[in-house]
TIMAR-841187 format. One record per atom (N, C-alpha, C): residue in one letter; z, y, x. Coordinates in steps of 0.1 Angstrom, whole numbers, plus 2048, in hexadecimal, padded with zeros to 3 digits. Example, Ala and Ser with C-alpha at 12.3 -4.5 7.8 and 13.67 -1.06 7.14 Angstrom:
# residues 2
A84E7C7884
A84E7D387B
A84E7DF884
S8477EA880
S8477F5889
S84F800881
# end
This chain:
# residues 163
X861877872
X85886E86D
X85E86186A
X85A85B85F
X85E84D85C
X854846855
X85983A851
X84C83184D
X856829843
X84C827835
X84D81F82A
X846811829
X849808826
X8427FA829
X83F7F7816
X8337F3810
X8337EE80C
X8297E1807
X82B7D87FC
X8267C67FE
X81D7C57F0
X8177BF7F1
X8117BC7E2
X80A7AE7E2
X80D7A07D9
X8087997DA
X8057947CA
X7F97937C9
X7F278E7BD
X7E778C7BF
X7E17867B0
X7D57807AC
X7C87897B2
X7C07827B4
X7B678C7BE
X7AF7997B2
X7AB78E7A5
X7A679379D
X7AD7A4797
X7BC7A5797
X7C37AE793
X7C47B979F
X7BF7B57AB
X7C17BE7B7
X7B37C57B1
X7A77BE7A9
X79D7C47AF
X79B7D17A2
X7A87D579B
X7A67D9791
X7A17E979A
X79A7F079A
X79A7FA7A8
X79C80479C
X79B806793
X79B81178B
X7AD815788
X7B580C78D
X7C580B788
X7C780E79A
X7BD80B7A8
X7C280D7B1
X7BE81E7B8
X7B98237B2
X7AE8327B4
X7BA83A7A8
X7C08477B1
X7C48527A8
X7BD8597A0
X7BE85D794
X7B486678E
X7B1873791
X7A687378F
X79E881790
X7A888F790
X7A789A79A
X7AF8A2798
X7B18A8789
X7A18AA784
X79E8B077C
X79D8A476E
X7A48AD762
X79A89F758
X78D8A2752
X78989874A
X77E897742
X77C8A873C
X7728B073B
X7708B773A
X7708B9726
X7738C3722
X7738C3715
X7648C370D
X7658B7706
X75A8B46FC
X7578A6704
X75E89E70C
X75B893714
X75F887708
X75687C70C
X756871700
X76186A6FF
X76B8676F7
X7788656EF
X77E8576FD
X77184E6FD
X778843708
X778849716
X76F85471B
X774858729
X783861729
X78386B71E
X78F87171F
X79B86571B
X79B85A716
X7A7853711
X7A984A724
X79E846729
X79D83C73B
X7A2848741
X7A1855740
X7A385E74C
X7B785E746
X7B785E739
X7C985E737
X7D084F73C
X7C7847739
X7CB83873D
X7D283A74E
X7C583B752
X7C883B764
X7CE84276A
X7CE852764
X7D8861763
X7E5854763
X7EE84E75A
X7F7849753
X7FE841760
X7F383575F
X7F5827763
X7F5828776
X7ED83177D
X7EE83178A
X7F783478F
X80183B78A
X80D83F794
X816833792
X81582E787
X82281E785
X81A813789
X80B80E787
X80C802787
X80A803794
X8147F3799
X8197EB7A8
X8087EC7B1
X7FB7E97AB
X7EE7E57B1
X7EE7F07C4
X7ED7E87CD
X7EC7F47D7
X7DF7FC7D6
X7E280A7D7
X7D78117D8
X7CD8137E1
X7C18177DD
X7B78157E7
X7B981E7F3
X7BC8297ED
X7C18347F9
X7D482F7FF
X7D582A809
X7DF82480C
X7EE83080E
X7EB83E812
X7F384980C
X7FB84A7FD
X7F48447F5
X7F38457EA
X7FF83A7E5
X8048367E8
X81282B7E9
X81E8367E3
X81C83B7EA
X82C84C7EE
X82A84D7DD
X82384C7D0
X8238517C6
X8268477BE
X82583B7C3
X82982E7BB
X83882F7B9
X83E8297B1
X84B8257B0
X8538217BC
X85F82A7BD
X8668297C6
X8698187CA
X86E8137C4
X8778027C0
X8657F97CB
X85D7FF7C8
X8527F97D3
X8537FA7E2
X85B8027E3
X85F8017F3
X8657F57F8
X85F7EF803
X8677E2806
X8727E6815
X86E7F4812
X8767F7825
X87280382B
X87B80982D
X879815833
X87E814841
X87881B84D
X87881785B
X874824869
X87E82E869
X87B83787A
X877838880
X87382C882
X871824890
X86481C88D
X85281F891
X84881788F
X84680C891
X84E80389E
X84F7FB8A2
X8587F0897
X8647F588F
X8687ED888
X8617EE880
X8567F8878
X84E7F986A
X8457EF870
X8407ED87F
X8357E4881
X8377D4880
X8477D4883
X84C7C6887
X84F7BE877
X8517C786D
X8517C685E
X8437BC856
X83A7C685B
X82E7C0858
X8297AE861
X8307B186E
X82D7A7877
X83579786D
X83C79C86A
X849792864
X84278E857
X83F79984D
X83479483E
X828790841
X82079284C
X81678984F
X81C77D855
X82777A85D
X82676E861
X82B764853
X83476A84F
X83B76383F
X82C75D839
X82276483A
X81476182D
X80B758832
X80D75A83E
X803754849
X7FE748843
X80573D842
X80473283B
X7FC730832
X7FB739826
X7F673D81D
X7E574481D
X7E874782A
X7D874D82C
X7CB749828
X7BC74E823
X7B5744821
X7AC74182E
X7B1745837
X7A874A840
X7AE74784E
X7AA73A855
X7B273685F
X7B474086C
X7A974586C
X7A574D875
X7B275A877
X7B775C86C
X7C176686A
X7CF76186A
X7D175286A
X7DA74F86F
X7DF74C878
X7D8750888
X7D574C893
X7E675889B
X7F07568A1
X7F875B8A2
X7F57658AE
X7EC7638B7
X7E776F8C1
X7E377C8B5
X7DB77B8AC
X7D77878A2
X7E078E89E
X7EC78189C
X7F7787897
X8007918A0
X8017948AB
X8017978B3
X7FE7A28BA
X7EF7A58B6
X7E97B18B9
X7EB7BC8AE
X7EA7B38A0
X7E87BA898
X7FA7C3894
X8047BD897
X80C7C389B
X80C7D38A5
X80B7CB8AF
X8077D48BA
X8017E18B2
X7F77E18AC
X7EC7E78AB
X7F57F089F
X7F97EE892
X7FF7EF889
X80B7F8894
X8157F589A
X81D7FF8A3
X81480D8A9
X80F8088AE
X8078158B2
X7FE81A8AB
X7F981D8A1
X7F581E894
X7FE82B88B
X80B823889
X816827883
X81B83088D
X81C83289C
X8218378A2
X81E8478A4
X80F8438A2
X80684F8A3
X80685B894
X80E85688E
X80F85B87C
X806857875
X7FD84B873
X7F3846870
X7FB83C866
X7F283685A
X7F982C851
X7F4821852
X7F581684F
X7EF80884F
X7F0800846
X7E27FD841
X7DF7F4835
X7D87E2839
X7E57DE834
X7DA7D1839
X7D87C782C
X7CE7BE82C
X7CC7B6823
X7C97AA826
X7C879D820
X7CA78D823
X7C6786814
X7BB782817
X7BB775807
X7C276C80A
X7C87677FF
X7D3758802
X7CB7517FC
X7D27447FA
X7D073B7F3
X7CC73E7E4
X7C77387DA
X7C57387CE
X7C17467C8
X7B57487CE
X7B07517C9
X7BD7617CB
X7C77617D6
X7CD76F7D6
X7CC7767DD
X7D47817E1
X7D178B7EA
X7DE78F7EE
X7E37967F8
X7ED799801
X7EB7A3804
X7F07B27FF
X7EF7C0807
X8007C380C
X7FA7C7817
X8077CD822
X8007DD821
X80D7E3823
X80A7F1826
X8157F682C
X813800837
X81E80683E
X81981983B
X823821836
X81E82E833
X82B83483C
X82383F844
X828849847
X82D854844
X83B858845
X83B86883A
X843872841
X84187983C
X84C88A840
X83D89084C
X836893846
X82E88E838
X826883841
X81C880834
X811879838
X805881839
X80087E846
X7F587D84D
X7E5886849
X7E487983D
X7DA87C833
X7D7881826
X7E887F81F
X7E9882814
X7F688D814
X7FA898821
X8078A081F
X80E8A3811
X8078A9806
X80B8AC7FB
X8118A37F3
X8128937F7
X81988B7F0
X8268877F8
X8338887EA
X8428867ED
X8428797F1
X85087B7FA
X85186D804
X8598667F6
X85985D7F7
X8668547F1
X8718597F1
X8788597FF
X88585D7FE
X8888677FE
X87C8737FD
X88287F7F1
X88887B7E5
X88786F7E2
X88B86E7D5
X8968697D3
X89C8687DC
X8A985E7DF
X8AF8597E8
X8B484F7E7
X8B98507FB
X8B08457FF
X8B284480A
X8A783C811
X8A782F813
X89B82580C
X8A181680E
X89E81581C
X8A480E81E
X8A180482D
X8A27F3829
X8997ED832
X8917DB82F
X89E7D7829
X89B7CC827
X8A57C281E
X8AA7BB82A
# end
């Protein structure tokens, strides 16, 4: 078991595109379906496995583009200490004082370790300043949990580890 880390930070409005963050339907548009649903089901068929937006299902990372990995990590404790580090870097930035309080920071670590430890993944999120948003994600693989049928990353290659 190992764990992939990944970051997303943008405009809130572009986070909330949900239709670019949701995989498509196993099945498509059924034949004789109206010309704009079958062309949105090829759109999002297309556009969901490349575009960066984090997915709603947090599994769902492992299908994004490899080069999105910020870190690959053995050991849950360092996939936890990872996220502990990008939250404290943002903190500043938070809109929400309440979440910049460093005891949370703390637990939520904590909590994120043992989480991850358990083969479980962790999605977290933070509005910043100026209208953005801040998603952390830590995914678990060989396999995952909730989504087994999806390839790890470094099936595809060799394995990043953090910067």
């Amino acid at each position: 078991m190992h764990h992939h880390g990944y970051l997303w930070v943008g405009a809130k409005e572009r986070f909330d595109q949900e239709a670019l963050r949701r995989p498509p339907h196993p099945e498509p548009p059924p034949a004789g379906s109206k010309p704009e649903l079958v062309q949105r089901y090829r759109e999002v068929a297309a556009e969901f496995p490349t575009v960066d937006l984090p997915p709603l299902e947090t599994a769902y990372w492992l299908v994004k583009p490899r080069p999105l990995v910020r870190g690959t990590w053995d050991e849950a404790k360092d996939a936890a200490a990872w996220i502990g580090a990008r939250v404290a870097e943002y903190a500043p930035r938070f809109a929400s004082e309440r979440e910049r309080d460093f005891i949370n920071l703390v637990l939520l670590v904590n909590f994120a370790a043992e989480k991850l430890s358990s083969g479980g993944d962790v999605s977290l999120g933070f509005y910043l300043e100026r209208p953005s948003y801040l998603s952390l994600a830590v995914v678990t693989c060989s396999p995952n949990r909730t989504k087994p049928e999806l390839t790890c990353p470094a099936e595809q290659g060799e394995t990043v580890r953090p910067a």
